[in-house]
Residue frames relative to the residue before (quaternion, step in Angstrom):
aa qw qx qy qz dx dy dz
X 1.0000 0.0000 0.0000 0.0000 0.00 0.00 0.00
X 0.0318 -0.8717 0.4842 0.0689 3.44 -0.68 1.08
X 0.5469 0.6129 -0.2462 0.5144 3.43 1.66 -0.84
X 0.2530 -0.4873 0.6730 0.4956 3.54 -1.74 -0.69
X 0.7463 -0.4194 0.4970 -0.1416 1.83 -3.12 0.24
X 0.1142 0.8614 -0.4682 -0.1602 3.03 0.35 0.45
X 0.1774 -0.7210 0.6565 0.1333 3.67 -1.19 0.05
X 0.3968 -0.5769 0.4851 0.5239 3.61 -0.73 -0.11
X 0.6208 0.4171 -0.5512 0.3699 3.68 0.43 -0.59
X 0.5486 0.5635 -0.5105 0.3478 3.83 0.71 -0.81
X 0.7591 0.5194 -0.2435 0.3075 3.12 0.19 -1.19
X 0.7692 0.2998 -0.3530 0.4402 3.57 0.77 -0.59
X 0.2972 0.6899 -0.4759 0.4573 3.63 1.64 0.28
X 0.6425 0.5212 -0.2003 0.5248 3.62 1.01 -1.24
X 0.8148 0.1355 -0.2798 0.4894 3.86 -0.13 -0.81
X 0.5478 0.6428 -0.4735 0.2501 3.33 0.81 0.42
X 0.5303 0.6299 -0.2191 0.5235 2.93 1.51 -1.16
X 0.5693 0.5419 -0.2789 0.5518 3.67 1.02 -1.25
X 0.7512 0.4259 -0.2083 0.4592 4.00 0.11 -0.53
X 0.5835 0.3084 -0.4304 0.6157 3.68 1.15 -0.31
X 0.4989 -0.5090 0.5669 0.4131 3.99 0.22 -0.03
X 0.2675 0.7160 -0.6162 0.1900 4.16 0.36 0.75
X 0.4157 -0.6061 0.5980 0.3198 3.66 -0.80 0.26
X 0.8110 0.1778 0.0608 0.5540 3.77 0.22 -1.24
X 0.1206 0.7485 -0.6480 0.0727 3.40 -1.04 -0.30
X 0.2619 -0.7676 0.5745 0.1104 3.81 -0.75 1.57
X 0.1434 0.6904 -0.6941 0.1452 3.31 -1.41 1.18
X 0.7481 -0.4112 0.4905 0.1752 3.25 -1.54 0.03
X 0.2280 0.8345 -0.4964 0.0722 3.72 -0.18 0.80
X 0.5904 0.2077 -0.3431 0.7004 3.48 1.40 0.74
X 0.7377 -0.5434 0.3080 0.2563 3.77 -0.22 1.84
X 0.7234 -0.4810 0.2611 0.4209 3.67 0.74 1.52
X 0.3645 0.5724 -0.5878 0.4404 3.88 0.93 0.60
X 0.8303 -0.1268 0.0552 0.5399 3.64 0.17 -0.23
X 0.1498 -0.7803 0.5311 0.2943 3.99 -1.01 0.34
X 0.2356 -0.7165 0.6555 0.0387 3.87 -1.33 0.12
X 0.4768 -0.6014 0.5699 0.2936 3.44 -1.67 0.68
X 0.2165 -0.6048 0.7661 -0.0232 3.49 -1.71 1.09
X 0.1980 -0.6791 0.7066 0.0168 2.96 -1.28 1.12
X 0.0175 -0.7803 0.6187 -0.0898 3.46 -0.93 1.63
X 0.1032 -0.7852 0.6106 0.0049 2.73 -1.78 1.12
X 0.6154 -0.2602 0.3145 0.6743 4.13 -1.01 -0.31
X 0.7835 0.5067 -0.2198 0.2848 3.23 -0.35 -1.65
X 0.8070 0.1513 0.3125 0.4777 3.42 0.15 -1.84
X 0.1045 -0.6915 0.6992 0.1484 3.60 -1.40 0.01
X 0.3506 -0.8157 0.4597 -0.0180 3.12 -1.64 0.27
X 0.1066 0.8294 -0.5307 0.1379 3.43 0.49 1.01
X 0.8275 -0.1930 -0.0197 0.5268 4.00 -1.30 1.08
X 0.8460 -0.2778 0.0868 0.4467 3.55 -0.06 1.37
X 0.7576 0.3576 -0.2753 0.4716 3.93 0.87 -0.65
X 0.5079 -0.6166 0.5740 0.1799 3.47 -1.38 1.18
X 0.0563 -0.7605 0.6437 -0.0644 3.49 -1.37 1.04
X 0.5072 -0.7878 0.2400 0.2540 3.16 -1.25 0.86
X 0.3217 -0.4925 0.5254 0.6147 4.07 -0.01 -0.88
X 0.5427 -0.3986 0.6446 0.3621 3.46 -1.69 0.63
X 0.2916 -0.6304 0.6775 0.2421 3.14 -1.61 -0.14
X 0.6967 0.0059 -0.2625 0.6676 3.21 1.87 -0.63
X 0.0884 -0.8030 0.5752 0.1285 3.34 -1.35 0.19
X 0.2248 -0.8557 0.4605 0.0715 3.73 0.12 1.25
X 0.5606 -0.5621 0.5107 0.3300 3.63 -1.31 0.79
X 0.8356 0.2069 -0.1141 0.4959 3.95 -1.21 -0.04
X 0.4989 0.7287 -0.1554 0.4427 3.35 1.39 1.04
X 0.1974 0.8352 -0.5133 -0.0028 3.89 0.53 0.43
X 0.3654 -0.7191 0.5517 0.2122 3.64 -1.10 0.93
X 0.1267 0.6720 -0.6960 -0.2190 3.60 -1.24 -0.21
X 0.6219 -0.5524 0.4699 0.2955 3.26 -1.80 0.48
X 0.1730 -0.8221 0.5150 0.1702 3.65 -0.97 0.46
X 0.6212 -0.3738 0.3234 0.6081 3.40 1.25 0.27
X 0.8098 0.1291 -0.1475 0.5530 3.81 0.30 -0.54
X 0.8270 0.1313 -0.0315 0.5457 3.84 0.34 -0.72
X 0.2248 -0.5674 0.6727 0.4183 3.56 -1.61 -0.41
X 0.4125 -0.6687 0.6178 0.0327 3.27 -2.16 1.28
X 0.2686 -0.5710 0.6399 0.4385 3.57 -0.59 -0.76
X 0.5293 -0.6237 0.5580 0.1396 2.85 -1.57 1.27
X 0.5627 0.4732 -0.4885 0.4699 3.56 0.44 1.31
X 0.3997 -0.7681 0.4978 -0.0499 3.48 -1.98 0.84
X 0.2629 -0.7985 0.5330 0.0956 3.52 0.17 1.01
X 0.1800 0.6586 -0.7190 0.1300 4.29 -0.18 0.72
X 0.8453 -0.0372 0.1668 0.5063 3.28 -0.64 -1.61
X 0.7216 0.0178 -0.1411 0.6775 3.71 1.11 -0.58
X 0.4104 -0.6990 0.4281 0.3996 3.17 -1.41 0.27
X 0.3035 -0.8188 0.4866 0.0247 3.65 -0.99 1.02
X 0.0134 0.8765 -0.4712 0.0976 3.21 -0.09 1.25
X 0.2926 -0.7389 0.5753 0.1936 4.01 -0.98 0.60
X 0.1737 -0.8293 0.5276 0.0602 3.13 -0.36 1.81
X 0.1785 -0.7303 0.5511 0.3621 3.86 -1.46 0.36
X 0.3442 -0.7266 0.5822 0.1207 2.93 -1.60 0.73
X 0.8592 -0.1180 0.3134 0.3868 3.60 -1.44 0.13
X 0.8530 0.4276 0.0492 0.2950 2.62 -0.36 -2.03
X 0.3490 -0.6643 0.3858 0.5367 3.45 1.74 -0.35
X 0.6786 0.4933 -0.4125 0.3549 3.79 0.18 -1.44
X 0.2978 -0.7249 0.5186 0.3419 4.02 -0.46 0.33
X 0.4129 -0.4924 0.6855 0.3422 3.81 -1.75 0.16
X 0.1531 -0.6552 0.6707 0.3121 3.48 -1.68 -0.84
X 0.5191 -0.6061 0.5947 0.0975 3.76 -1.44 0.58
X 0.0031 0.7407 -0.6654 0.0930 3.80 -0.90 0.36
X 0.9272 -0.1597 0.0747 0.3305 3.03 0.34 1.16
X 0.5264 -0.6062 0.1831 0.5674 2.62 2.38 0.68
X 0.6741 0.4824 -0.3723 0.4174 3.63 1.49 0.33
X 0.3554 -0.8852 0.2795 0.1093 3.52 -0.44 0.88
X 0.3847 -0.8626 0.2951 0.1442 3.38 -0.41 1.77
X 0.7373 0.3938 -0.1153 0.5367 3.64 1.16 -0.39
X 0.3125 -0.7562 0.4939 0.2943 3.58 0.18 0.86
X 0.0141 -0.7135 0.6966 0.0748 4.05 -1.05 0.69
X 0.4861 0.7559 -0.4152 0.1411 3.64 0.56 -0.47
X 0.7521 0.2117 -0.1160 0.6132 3.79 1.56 -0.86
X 0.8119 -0.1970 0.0087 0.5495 3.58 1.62 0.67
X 0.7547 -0.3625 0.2450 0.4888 3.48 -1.43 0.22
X 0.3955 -0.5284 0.6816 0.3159 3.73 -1.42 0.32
X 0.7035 0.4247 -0.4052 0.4006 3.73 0.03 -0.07
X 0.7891 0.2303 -0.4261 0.3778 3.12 0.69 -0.05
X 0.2434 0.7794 -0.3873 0.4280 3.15 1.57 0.15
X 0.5075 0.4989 -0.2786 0.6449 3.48 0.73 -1.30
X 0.7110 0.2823 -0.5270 0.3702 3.83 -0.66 -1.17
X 0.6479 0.6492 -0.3825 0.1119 3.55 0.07 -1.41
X 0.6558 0.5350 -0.0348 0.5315 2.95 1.65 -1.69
X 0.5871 0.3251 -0.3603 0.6480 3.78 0.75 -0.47
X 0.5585 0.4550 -0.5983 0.3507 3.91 0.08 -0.33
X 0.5798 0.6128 -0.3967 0.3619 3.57 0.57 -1.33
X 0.7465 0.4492 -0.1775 0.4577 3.79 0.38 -0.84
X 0.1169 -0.8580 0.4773 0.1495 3.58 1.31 -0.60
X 0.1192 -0.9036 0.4114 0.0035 3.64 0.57 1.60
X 0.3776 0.8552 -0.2810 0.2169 3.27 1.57 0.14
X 0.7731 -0.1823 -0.1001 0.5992 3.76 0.67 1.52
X 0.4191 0.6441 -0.5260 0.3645 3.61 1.48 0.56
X 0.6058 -0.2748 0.6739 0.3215 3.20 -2.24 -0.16
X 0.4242 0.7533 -0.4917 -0.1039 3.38 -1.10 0.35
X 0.6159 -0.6010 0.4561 0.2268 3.16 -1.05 0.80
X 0.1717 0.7787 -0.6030 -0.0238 3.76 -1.05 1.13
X 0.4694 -0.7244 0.4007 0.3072 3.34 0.29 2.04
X 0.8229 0.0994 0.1191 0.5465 3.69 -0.10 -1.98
X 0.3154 -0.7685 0.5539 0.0550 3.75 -0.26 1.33
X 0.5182 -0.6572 0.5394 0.0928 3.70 0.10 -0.04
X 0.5528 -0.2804 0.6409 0.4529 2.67 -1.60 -1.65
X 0.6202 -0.6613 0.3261 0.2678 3.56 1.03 0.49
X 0.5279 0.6328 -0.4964 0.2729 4.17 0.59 0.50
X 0.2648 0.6526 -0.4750 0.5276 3.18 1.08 0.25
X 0.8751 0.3418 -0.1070 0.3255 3.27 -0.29 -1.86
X 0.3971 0.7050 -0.3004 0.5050 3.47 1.98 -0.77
X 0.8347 0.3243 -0.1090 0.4315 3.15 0.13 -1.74
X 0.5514 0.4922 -0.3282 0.5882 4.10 1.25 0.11
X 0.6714 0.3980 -0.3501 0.5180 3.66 0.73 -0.30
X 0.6892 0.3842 -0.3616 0.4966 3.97 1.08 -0.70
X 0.4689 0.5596 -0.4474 0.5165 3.76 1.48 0.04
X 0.2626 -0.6793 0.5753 0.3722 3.71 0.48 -0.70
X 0.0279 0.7257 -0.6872 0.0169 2.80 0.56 1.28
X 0.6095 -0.4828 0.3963 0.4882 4.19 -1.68 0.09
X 0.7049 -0.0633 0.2653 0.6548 3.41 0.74 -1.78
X 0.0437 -0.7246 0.6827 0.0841 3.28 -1.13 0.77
X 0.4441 -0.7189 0.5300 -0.0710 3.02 -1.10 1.12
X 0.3538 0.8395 -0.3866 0.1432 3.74 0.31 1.01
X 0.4746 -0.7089 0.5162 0.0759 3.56 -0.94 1.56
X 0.2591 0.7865 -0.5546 0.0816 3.41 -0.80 0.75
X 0.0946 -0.9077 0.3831 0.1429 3.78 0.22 0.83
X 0.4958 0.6285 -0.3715 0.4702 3.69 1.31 0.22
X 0.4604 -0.7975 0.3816 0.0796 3.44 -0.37 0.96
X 0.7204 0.3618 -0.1630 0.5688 3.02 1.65 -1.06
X 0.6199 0.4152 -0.4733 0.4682 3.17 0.84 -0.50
X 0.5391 0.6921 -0.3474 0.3312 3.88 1.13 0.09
X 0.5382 0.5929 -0.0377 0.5978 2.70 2.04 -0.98
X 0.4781 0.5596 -0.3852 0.5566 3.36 1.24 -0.86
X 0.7428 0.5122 -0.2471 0.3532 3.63 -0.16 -1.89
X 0.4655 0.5319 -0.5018 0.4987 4.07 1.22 -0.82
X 0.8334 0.3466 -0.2314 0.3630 3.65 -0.23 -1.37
X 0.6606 0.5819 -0.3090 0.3600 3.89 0.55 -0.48
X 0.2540 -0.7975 0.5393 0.0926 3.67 0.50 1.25
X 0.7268 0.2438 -0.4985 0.4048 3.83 1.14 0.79
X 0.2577 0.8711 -0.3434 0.2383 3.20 1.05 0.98
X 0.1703 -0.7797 0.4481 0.4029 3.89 0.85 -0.38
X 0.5768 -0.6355 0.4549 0.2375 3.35 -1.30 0.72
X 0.3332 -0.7479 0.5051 0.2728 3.59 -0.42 1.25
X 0.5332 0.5559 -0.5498 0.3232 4.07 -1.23 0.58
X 0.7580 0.4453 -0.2320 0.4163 3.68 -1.11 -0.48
X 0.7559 -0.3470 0.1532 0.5336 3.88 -0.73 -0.85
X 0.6125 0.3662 -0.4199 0.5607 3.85 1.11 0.91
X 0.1145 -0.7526 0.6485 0.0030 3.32 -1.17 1.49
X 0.2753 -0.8596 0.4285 0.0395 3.33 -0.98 0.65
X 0.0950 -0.9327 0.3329 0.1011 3.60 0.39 1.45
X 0.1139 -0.7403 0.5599 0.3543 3.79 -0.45 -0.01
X 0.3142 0.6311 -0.6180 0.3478 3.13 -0.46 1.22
X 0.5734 -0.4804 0.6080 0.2659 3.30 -2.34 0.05
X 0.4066 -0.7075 0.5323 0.2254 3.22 -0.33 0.93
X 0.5207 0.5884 -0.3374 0.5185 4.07 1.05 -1.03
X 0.7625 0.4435 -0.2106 0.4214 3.70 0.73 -1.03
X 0.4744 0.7931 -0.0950 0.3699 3.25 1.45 -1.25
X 0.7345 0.5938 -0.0247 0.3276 2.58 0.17 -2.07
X 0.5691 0.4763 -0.2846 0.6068 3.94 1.29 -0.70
X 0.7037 0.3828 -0.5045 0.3221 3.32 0.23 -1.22
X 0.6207 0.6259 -0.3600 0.3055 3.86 0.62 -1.83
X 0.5247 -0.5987 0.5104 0.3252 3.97 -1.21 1.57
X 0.5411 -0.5287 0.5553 0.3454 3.46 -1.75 -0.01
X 0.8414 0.0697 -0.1555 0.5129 3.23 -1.37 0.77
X 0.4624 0.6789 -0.5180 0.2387 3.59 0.40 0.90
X 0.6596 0.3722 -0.3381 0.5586 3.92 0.90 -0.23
X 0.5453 -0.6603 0.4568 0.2409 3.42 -1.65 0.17
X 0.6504 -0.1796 0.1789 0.7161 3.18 1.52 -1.15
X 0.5690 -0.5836 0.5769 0.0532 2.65 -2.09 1.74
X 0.2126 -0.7247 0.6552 0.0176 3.46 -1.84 0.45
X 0.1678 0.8340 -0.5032 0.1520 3.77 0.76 0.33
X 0.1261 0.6281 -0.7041 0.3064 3.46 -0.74 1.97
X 0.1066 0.7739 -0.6039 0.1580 3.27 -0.03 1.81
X 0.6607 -0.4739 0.3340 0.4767 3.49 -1.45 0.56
X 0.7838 -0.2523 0.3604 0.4384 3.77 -1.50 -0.26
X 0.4577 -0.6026 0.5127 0.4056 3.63 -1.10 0.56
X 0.6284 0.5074 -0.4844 0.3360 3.94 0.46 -0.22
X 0.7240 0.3602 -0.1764 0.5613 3.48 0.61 -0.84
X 0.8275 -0.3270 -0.1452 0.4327 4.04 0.73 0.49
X 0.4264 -0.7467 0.5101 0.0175 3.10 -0.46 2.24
X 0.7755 0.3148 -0.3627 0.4097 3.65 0.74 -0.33
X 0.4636 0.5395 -0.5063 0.4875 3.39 0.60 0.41
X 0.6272 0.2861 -0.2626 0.6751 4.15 1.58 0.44
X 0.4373 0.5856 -0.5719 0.3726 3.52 0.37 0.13
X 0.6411 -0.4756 0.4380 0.4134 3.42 -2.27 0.78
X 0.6664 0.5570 -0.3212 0.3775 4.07 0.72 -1.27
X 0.5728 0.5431 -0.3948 0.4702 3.49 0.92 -0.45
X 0.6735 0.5897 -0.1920 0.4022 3.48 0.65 -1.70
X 0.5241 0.4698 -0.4464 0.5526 3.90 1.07 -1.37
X 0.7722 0.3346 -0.3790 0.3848 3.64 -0.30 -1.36
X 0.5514 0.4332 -0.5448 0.4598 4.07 -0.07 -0.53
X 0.7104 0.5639 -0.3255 0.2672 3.87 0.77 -0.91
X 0.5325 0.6545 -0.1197 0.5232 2.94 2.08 -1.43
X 0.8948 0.1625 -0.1180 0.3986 3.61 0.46 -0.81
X 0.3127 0.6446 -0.4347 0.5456 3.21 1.75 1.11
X 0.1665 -0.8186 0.4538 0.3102 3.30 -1.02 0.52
X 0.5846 -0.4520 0.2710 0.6168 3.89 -0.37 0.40
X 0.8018 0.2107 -0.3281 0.4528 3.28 -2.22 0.82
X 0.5759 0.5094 -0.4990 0.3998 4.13 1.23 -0.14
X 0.1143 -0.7806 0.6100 0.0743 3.06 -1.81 0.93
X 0.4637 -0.6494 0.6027 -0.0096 3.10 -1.67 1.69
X 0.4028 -0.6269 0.6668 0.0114 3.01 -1.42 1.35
X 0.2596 0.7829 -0.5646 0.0311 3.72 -0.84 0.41
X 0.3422 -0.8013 0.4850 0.0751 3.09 -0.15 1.75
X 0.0128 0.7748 -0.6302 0.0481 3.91 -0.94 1.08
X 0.3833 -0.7056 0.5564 0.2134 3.86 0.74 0.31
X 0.4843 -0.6499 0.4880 0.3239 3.95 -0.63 0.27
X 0.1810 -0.7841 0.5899 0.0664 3.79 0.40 1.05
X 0.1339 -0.8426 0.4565 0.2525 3.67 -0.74 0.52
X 0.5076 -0.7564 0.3199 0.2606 3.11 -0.66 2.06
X 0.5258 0.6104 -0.5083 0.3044 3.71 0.56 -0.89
X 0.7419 0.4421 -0.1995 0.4630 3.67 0.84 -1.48
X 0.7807 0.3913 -0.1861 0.4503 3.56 0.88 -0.70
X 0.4058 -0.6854 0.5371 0.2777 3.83 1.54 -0.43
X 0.7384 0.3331 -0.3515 0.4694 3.73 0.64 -0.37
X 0.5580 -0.4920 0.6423 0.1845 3.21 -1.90 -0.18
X 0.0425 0.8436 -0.4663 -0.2629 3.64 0.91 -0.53
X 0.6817 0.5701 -0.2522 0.3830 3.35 0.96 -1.43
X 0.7431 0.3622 -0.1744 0.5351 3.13 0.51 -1.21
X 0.4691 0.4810 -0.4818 0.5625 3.92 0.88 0.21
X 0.6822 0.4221 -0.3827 0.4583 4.01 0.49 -1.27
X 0.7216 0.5001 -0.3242 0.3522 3.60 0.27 -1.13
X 0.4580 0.7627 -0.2080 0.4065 3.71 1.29 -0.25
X 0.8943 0.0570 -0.0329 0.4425 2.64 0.69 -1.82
X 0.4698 0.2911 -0.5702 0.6078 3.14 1.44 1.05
X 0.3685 0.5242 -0.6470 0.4133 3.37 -0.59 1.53
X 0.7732 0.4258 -0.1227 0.4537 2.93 1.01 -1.46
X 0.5886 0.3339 -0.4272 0.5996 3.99 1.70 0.06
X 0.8835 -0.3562 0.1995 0.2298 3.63 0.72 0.23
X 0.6526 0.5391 -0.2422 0.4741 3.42 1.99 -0.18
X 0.5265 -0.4984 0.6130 0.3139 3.29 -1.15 0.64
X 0.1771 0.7904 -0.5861 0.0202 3.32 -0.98 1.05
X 0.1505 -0.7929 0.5851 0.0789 3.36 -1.38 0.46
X 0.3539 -0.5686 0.6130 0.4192 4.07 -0.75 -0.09
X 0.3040 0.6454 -0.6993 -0.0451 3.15 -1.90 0.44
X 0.8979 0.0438 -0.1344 0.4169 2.91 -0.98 1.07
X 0.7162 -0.3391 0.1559 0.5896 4.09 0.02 -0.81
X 0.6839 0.4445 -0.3533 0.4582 3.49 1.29 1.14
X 0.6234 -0.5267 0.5253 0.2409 2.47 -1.66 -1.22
X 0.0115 0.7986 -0.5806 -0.1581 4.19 0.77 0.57
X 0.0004 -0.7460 0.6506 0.1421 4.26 -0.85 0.41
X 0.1087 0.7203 -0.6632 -0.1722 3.19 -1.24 -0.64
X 0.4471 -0.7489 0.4291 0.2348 2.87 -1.24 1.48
């Protein structure tokens, strides 16, 4: 990410400041990671030496970025539309179709992420990150020291997403970054070759094999013994869905071989 950010709150922080006759005014132009001075005027604003326009529009649940001529929304129309949402909390979620991948409702997704990598303790392991994201998982495994983290993502855009999202972690060094299906993947990777797993797949309706027993052998297969796997399942509500999910996941990694338990909006195993 090299440009700013807009938000709508950012933005009316900006023409407000413009309207009291301020010269400058400090805000936030890469989603509360860090703040900076903005020179504002009627016309234009001003931010490390380069002039920017006012939106003309500027929409709620909505971050801009600059492309060199204009600001866009930081979202992508292929097969679904994908879209980088801000939140509260500053770190952003993202949307697929207007469904939302990163819970924000009882707090930040980033630190979420810490809570959940703590569980796995990433400290000098190998670790597996089945469905990368926007990448806090891998964020929060690199400030563990984690050795190498290893993360699978097969959506391009939402790869694309992670370029622009200044809470994303930079891909090189002891985090690699595949495009790929992890379900597909998952055959190629030796046995007993990571330390601990991270598994934060989409809903079971929309991919069921990323929960399936064949998936689970291999997470079992390329764990090494005494490693322990996180497997995020959010708290589907059975009445509407008929299922149990959790207690359906925790099963069938019993049945490839892990000690499981529920906590919280998962699964903790250990092979």
């Amino acid at each position: 990410m090299t440009g700013p950010l807009l938000t709508l709150g950012v933005h009316e922080t900006l023409r407000a400041a413009a309207r009291a006759g301020a010269p400058t005014v400090e805000c936030s132009l890469d989603l509360d990671r860090s703040t900076t001075t903005v020179e504002v005027g009627e016309a234009e604003w001003s931010w490390q030496g380069q002039r920017y326009p006012w939106l003309e529009s500027c929409k709620d649940r909505t971050i801009y970025y600059w492309t060199g001529e204009a600001f866009e929304p930081v979202a992508r129309f292929t097969t679904s539309l994908i879209k980088l949402v801000p939140t509260e909390w500053g770190p952003p979620t993202f949307e697929i179709d207007g469904i939302k991948m990163l819970a924000t409702a009882q707090g930040s997704p980033y630190a979420d992420a810490e809570r959940k990598v703590g569980l796995i303790q990433p400290r000098g392991k190998v670790i597996l990150d089945t469905c990368g994201g926007l990448g806090y998982f891998a964020a929060w495994c690199l400030l563990g020291q984690a050795r190498q983290v290893l993360s699978y993502e097969k959506n391009p855009d939402v790869i694309w997403l992670r370029s622009l999202n200044p809470w994303s972690p930079a891909v090189g060094g002891a985090l690699t970054l595949t495009e790929g299906d992890i379900s597909e993947q998952i055959a190629t990777l030796p046995a007993a070759s990571v330390d601990a797993i991270l598994h934060d797949p989409p809903r079971f309706g929309i991919a069921g094999d990323l929960y399936s027993q064949v998936f689970y052998d291999h997470l079992a297969r390329v764990l090494k013994r005494k490693g322990k796997l996180f497997h995020y399942t959010g708290a589907p509500n059975r009445l509407a869905s008929g299922r149990d999910v959790p207690a359906e996941v925790a099963k069938r990694l019993r049945r490839a071989g892990f000690d499981a338990e529920l906590i919280g909006d998962g699964v903790l195993a250990v092979k």
